[in-house]
mmCIF file of the C-alpha atoms, coordinates in Angstrom:
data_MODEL
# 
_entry.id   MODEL 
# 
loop_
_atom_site.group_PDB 
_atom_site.id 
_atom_site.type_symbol 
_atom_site.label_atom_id 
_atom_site.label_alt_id 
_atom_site.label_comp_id 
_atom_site.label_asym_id 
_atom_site.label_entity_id 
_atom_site.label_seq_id 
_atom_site.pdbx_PDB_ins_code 
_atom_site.Cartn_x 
_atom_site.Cartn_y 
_atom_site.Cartn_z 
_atom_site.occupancy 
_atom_site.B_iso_or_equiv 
_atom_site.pdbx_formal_charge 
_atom_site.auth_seq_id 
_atom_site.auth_comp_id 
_atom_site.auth_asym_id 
_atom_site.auth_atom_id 
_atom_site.pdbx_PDB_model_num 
ATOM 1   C CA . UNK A 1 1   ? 0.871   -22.217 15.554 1.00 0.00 ? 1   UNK A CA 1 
ATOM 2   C CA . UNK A 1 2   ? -1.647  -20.265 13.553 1.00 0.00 ? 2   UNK A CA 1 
ATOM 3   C CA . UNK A 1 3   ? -3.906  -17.470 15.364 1.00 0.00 ? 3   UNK A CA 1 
ATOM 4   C CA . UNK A 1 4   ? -6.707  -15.668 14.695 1.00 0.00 ? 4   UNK A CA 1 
ATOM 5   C CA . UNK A 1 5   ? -8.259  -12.548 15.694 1.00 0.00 ? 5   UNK A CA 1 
ATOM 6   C CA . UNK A 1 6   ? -11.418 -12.160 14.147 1.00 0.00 ? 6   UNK A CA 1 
ATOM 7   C CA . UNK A 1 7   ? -13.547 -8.938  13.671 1.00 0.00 ? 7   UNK A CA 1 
ATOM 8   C CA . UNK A 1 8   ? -17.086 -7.993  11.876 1.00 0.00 ? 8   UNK A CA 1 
ATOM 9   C CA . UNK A 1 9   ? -15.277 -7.413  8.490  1.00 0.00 ? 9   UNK A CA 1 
ATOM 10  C CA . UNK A 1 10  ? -11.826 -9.627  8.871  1.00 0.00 ? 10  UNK A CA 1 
ATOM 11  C CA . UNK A 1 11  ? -9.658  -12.572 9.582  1.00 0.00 ? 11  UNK A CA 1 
ATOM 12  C CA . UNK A 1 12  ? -6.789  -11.699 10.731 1.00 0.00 ? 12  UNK A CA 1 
ATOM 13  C CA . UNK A 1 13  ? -4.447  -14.650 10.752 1.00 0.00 ? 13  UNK A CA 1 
ATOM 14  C CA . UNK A 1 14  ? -0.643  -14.451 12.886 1.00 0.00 ? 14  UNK A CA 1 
ATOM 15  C CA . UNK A 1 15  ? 1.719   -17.924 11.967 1.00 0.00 ? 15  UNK A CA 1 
ATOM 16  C CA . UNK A 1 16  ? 4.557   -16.314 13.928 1.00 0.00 ? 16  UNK A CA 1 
ATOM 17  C CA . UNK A 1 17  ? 5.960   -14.758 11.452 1.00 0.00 ? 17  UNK A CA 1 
ATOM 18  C CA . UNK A 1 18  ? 3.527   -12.901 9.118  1.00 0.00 ? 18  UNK A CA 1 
ATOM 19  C CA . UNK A 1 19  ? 0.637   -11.736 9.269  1.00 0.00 ? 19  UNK A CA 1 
ATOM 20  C CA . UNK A 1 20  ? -2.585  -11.595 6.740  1.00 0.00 ? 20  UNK A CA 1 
ATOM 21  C CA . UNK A 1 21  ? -5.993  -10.661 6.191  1.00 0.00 ? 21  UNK A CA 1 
ATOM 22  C CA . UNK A 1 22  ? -9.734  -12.643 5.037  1.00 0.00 ? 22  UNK A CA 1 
ATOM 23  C CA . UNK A 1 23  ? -12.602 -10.881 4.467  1.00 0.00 ? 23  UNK A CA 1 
ATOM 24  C CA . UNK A 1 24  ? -15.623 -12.429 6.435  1.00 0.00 ? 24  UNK A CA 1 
ATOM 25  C CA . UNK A 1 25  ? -17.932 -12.076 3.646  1.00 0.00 ? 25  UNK A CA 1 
ATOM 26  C CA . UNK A 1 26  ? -15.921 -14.638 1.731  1.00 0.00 ? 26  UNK A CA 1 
ATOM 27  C CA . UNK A 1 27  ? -13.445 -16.658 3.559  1.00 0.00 ? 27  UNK A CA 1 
ATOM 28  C CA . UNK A 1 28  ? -14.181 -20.455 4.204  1.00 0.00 ? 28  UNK A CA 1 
ATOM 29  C CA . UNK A 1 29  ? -13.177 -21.110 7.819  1.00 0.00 ? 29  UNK A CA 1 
ATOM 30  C CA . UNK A 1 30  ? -13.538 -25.040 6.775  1.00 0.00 ? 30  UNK A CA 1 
ATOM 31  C CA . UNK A 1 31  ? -11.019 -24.326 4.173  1.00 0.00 ? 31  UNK A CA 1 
ATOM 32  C CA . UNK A 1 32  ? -8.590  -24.383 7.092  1.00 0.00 ? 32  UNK A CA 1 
ATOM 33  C CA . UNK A 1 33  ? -7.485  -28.049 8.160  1.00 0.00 ? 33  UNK A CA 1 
ATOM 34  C CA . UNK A 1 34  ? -4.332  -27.253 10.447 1.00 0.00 ? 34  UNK A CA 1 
ATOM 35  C CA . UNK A 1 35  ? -5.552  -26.189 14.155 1.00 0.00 ? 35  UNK A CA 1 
ATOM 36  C CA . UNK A 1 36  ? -6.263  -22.856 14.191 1.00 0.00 ? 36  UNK A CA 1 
ATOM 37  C CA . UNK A 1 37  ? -6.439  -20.712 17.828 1.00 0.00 ? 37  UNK A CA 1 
ATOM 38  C CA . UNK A 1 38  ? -8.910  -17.786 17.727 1.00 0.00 ? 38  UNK A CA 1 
ATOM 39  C CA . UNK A 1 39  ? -10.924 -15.271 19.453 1.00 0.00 ? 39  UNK A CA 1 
ATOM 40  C CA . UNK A 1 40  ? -14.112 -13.399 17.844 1.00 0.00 ? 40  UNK A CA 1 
ATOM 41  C CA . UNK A 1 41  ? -16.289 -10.480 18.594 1.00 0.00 ? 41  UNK A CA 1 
ATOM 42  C CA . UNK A 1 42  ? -18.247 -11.728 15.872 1.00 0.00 ? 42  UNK A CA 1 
ATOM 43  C CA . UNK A 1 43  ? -21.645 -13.811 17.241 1.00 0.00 ? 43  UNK A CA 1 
ATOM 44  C CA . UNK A 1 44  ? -22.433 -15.207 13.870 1.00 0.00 ? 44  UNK A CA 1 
ATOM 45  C CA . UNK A 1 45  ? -18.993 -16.444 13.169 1.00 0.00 ? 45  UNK A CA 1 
ATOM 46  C CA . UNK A 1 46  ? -19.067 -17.705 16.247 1.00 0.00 ? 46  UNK A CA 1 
ATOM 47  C CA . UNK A 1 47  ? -21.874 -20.040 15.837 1.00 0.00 ? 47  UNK A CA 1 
ATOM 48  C CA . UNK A 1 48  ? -20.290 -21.439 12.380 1.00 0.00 ? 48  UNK A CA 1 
ATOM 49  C CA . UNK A 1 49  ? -17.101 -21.777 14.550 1.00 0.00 ? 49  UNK A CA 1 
ATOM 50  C CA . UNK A 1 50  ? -18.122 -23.714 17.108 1.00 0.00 ? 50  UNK A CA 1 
ATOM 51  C CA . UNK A 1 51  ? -18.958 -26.536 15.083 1.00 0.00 ? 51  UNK A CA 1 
ATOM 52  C CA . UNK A 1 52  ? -15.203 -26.748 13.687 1.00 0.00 ? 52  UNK A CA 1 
ATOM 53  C CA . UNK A 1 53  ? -12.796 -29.314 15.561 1.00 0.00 ? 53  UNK A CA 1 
ATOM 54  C CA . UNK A 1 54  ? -9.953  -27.528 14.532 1.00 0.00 ? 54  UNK A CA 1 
ATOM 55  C CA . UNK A 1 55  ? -10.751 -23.673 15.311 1.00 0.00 ? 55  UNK A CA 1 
ATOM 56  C CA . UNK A 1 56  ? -10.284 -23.198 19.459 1.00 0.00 ? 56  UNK A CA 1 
ATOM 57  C CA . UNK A 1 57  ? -11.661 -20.449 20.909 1.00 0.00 ? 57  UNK A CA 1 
ATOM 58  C CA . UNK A 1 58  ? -9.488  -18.708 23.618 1.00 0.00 ? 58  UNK A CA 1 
ATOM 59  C CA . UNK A 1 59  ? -12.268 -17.056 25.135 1.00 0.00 ? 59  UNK A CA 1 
ATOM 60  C CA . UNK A 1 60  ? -13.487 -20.767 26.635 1.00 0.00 ? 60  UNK A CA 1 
ATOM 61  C CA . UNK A 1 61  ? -10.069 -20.387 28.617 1.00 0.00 ? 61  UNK A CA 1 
ATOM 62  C CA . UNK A 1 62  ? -10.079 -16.668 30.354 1.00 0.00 ? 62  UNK A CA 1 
ATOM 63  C CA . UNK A 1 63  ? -10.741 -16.481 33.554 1.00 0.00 ? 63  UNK A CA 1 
ATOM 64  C CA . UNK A 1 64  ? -13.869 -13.857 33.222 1.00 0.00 ? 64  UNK A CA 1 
ATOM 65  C CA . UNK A 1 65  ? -13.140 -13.320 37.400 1.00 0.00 ? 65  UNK A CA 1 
ATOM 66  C CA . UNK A 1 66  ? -10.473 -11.102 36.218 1.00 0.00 ? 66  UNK A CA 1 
ATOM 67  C CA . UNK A 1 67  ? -12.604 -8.388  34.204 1.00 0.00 ? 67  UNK A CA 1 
ATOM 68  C CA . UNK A 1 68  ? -16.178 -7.481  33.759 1.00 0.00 ? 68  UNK A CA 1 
ATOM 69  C CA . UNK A 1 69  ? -18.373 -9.482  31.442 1.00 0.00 ? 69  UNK A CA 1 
ATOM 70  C CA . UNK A 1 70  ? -19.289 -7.361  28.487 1.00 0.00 ? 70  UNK A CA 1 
ATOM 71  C CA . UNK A 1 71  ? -15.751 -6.459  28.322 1.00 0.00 ? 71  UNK A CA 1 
ATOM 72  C CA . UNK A 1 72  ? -14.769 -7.343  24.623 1.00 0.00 ? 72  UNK A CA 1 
ATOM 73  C CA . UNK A 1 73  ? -12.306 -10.611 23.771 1.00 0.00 ? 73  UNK A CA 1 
ATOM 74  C CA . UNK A 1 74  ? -9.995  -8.344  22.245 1.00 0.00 ? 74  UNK A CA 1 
ATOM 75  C CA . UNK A 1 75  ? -9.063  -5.836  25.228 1.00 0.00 ? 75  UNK A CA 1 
ATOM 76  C CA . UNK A 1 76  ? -8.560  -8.992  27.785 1.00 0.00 ? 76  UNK A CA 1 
ATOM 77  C CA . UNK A 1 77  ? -6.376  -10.423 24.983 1.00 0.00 ? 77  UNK A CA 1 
ATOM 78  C CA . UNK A 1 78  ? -4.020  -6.951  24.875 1.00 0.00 ? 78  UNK A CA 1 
ATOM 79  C CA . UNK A 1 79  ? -4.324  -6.472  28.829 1.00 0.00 ? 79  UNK A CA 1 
ATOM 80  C CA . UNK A 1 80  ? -2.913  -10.618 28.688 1.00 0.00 ? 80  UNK A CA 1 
ATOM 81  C CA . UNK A 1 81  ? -0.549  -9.816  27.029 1.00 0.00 ? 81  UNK A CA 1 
ATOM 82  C CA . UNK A 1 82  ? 1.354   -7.411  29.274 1.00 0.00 ? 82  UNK A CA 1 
ATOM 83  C CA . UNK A 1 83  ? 2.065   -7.044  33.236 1.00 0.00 ? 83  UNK A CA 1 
ATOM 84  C CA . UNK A 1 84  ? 2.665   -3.286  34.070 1.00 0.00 ? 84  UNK A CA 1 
ATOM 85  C CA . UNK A 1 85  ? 1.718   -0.981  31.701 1.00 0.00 ? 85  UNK A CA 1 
ATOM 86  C CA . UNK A 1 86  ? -1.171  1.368   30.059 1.00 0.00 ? 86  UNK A CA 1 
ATOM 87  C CA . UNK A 1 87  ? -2.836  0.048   26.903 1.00 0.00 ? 87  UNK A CA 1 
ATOM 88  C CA . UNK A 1 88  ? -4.228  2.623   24.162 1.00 0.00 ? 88  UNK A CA 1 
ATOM 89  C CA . UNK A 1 89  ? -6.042  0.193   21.652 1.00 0.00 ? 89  UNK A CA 1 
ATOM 90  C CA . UNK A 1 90  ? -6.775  2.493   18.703 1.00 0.00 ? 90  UNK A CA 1 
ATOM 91  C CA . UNK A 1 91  ? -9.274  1.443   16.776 1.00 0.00 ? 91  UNK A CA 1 
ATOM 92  C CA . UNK A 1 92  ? -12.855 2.439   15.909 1.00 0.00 ? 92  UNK A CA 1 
ATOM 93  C CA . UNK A 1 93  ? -13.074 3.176   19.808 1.00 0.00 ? 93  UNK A CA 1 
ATOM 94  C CA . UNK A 1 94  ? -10.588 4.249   21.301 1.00 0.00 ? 94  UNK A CA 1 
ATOM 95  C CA . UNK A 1 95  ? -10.155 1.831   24.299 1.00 0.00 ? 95  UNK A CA 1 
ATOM 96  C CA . UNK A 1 96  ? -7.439  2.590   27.565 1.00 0.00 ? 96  UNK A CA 1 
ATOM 97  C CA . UNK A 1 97  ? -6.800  -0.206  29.907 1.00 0.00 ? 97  UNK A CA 1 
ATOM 98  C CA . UNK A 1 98  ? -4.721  -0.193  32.963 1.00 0.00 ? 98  UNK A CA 1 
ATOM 99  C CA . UNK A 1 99  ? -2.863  -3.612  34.345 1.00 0.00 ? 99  UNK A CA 1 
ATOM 100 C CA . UNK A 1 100 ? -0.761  -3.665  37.206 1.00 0.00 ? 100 UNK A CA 1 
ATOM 101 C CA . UNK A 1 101 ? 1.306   -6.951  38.554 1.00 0.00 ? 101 UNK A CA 1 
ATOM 102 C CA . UNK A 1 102 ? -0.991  -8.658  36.012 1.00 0.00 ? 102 UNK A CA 1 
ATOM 103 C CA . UNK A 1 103 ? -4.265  -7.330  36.974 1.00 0.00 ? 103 UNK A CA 1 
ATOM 104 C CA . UNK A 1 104 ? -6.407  -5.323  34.955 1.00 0.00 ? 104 UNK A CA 1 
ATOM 105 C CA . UNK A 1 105 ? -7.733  -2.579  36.997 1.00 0.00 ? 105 UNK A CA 1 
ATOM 106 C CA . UNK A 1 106 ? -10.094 -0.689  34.629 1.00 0.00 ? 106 UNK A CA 1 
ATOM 107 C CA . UNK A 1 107 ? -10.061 1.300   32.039 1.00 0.00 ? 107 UNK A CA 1 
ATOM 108 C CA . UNK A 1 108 ? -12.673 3.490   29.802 1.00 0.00 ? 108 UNK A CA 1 
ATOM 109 C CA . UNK A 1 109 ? -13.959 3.833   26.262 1.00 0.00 ? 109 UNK A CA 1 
ATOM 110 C CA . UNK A 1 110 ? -12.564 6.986   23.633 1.00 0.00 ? 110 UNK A CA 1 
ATOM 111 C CA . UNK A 1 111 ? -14.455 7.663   20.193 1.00 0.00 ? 111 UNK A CA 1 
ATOM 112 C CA . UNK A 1 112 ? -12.083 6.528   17.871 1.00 0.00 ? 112 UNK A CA 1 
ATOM 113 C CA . UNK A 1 113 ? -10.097 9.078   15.119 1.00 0.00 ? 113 UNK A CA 1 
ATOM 114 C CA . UNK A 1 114 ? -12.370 8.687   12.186 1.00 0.00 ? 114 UNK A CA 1 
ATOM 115 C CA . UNK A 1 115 ? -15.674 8.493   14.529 1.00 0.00 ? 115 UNK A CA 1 
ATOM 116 C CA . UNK A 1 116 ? -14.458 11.813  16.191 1.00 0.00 ? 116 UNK A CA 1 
ATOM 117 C CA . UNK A 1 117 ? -13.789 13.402  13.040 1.00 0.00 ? 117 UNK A CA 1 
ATOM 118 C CA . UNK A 1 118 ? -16.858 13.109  11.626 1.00 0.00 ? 118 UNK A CA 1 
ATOM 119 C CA . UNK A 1 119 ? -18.108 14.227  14.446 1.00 0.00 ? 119 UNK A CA 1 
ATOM 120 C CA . UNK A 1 120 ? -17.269 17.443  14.082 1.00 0.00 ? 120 UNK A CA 1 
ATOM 121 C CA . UNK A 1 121 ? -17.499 17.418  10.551 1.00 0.00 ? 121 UNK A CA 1 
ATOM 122 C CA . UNK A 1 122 ? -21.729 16.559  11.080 1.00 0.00 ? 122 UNK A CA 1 
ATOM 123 C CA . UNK A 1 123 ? -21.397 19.524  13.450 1.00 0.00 ? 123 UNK A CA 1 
ATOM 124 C CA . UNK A 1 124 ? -20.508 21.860  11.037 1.00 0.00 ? 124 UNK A CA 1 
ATOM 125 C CA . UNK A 1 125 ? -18.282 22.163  7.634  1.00 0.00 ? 125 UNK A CA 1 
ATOM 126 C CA . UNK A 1 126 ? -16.053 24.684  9.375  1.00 0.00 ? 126 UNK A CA 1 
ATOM 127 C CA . UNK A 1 127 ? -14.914 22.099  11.667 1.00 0.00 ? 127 UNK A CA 1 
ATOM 128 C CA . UNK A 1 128 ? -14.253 19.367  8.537  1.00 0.00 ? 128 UNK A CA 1 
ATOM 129 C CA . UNK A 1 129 ? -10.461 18.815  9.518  1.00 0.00 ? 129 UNK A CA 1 
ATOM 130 C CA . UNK A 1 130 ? -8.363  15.875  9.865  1.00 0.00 ? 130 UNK A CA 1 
ATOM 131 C CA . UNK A 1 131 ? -6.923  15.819  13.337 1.00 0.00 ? 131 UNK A CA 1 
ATOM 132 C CA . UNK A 1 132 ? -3.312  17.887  13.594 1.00 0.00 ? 132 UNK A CA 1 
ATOM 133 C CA . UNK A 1 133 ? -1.629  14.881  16.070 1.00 0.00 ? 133 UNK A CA 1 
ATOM 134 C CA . UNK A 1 134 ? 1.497   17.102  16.027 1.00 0.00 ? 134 UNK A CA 1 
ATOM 135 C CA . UNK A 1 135 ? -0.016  20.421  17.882 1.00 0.00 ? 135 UNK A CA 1 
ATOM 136 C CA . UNK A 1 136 ? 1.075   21.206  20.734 1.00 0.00 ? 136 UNK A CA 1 
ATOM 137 C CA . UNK A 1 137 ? -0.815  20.599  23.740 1.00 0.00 ? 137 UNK A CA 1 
ATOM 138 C CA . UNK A 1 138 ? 1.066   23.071  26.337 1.00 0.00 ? 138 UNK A CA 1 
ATOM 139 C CA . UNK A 1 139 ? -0.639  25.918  24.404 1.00 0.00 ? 139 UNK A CA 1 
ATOM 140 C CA . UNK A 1 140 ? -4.119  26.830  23.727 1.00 0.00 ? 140 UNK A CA 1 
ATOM 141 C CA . UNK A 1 141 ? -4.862  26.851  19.967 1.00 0.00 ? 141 UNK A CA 1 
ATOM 142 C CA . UNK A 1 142 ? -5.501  29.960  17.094 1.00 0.00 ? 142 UNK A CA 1 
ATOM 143 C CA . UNK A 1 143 ? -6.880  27.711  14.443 1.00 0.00 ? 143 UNK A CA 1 
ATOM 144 C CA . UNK A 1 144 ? -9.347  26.202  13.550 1.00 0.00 ? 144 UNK A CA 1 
ATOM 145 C CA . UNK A 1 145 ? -7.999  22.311  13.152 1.00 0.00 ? 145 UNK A CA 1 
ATOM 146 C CA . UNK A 1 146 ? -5.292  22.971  16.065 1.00 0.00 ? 146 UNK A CA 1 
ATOM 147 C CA . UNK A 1 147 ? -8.541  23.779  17.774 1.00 0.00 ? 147 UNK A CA 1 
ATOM 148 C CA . UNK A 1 148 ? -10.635 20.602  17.513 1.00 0.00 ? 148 UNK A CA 1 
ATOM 149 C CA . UNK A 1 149 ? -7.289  18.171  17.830 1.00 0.00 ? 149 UNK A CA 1 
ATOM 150 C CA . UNK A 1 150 ? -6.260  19.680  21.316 1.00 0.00 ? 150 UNK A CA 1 
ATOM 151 C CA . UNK A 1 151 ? -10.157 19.206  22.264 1.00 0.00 ? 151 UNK A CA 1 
ATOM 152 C CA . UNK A 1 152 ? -9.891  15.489  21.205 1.00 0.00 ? 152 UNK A CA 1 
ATOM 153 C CA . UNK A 1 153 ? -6.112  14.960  22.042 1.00 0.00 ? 153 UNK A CA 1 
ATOM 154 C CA . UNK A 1 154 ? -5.523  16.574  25.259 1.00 0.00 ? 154 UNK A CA 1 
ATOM 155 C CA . UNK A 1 155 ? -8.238  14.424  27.486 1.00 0.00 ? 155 UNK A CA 1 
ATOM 156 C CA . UNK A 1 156 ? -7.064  11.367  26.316 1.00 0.00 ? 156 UNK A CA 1 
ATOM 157 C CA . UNK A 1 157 ? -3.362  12.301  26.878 1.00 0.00 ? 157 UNK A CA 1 
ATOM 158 C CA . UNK A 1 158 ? -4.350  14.124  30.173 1.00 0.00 ? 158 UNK A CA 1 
ATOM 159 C CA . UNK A 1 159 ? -5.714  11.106  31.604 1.00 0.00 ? 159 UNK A CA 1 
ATOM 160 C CA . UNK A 1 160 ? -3.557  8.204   30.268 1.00 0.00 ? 160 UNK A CA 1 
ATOM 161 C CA . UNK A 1 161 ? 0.065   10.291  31.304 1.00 0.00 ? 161 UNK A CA 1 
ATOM 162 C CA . UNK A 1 162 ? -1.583  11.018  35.163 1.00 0.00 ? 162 UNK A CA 1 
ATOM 163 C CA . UNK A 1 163 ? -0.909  7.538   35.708 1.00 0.00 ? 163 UNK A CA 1 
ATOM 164 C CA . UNK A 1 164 ? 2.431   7.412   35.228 1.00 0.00 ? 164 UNK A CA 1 
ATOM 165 C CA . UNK A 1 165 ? 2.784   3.579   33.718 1.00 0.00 ? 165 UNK A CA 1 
ATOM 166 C CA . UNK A 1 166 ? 4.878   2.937   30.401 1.00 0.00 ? 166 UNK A CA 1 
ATOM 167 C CA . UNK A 1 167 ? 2.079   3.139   27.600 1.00 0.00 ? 167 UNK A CA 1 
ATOM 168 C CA . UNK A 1 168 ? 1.716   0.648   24.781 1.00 0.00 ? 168 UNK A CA 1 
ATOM 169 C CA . UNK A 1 169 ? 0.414   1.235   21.437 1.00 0.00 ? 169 UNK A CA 1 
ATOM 170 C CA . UNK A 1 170 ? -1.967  -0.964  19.678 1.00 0.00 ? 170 UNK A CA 1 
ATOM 171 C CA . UNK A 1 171 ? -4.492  -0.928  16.699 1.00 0.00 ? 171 UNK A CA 1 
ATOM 172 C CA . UNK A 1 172 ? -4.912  0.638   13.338 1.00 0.00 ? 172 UNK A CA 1 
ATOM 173 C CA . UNK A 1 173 ? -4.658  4.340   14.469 1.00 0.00 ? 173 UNK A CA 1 
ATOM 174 C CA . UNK A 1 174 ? -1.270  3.696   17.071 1.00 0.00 ? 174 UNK A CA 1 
ATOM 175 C CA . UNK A 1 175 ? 1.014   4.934   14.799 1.00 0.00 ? 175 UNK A CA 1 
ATOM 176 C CA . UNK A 1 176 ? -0.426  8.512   14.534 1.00 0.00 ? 176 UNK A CA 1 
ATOM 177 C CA . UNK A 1 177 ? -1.204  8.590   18.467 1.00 0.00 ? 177 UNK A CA 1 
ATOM 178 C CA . UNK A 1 178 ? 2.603   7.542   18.695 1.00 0.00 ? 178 UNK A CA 1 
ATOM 179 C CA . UNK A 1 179 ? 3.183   11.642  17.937 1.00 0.00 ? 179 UNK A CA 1 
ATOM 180 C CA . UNK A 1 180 ? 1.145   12.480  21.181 1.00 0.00 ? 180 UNK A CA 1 
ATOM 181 C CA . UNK A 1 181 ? 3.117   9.806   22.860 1.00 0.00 ? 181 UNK A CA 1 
ATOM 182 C CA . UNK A 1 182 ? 6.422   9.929   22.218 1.00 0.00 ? 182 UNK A CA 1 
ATOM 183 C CA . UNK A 1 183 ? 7.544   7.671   24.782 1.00 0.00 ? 183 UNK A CA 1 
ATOM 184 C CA . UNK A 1 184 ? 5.308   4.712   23.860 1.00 0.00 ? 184 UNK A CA 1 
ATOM 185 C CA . UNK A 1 185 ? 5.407   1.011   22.819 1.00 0.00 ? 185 UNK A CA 1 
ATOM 186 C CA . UNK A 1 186 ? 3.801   0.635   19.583 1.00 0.00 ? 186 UNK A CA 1 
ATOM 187 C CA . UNK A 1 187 ? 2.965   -3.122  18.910 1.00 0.00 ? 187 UNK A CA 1 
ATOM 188 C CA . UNK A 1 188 ? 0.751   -4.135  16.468 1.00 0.00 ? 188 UNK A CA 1 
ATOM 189 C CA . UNK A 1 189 ? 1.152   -8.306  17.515 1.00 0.00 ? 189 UNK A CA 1 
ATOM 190 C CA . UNK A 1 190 ? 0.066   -7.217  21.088 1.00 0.00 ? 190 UNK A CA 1 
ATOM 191 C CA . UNK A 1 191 ? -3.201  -9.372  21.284 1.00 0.00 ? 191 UNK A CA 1 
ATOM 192 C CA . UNK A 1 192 ? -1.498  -12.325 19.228 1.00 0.00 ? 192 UNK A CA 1 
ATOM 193 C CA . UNK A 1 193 ? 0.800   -11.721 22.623 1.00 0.00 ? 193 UNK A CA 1 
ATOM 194 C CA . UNK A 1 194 ? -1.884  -12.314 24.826 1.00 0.00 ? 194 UNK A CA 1 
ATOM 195 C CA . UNK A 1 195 ? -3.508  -15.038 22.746 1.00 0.00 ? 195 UNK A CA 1 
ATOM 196 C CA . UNK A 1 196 ? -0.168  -17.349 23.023 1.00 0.00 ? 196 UNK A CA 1 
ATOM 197 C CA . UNK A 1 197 ? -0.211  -16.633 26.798 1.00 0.00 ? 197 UNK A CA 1 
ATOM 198 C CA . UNK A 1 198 ? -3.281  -18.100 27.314 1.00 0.00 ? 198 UNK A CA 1 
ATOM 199 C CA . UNK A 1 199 ? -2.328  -21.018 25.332 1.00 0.00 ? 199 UNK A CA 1 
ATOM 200 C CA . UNK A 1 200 ? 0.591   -21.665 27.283 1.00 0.00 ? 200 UNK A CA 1 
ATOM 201 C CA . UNK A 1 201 ? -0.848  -21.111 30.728 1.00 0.00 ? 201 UNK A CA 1 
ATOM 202 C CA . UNK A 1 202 ? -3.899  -23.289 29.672 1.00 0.00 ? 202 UNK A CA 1 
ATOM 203 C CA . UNK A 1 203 ? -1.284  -25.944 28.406 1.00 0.00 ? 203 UNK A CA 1 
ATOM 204 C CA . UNK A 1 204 ? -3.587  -26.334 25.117 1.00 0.00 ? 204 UNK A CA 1 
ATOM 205 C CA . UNK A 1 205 ? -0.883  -26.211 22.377 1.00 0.00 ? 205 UNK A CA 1 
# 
């Protein structure tokens, strides 16, 4: 079973048992003849898509009852994926979803790590740090960069620990949010996860 989670600059392609990436700007989606199972937050891919026998979009198969409408393919895909937990998709946003008993129950929007940084960079050159993800957030900061990472850090940890679910880890950033998190899930297959749910529950394989 080949997937597909496609963004504005990849293809990212999950057989089961690796993974891989296609730029957008230069990978054939014809080139592809075995059936391919996808979801895309890309409208122009979309549209060459759709005419494709052979590429399925999951998104024809989610029941849109369960979340709001301009909620993006990708977070319904992680909060699929899993039953009880907390979801911290870190990407360019930042996005935290909640799902209890296999119901998404809301969640908000974060400015990603890199967005946030240069942030405070445009701010001002005194505040041109990379984010310290190991300070400590029991005790107010004396420096400058300690400074600017509890700002960022301590919000987003304030809010996602008060609910008191087991937190999963997802996107390109999880791995240094896994230091603020110590107890966490990191997966980085979570919405290939969801993806194969939906194809089983849909019976489309």
């Amino acid at each position: 079973m080949l997937l597909c989670d496609i963004g504005n600059t990849s293809f990212h392609f999950y057989d089961g048992k690796k993974d891989y990436k296609k730029d957008v700007t230069s990978f054939d989606s014809s080139s592809i003849d075995e059936k391919v199972y996808y979801i895309c937050v890309n409208p122009k891919l979309k549209e060459v898509l759709h005419i494709l026998k052979n590429w399925v979009d999951l998104a024809e198969y989610i029941d849109m009852n369960k979340y709001y409408n301009s909620m993006g393919i990708d977070r319904i895909m992680a909060c699929e994926a899993v039953d009880n937990n907390i979801i911290i998709d870190a990407g360019s946003a930042i996005t935290v979803d909640l799902v209890k008993n296999s119901k998404f129950e809301g969640g908000f929007i974060y400015a990603g790590v890199s967005a946030m940084e240069k942030t405070y960079k445009d701010i001002s050159s005194a505040l041109d740090y990379s984010f310290n993800f190991e300070c400590d957030l029991d005790i107010m900061p004396k420096n400058s960069r300690d400074a600017i990472s509890y700002g960022y850090l301590k919000t987003l940890y304030s809010e996602v620990i008060s609910h008191e679910m087991q937190i999963v880890l997802t996107g390109g950033d999880a791995q240094k949010l896994a230091s603020v998190f110590p107890t966490a899930k990191v997966d980085d297959k979570l919405i290939f996860t969801g993806m194969r749910k939906i194809i089983k529950k849909a019976n489309i394989c």
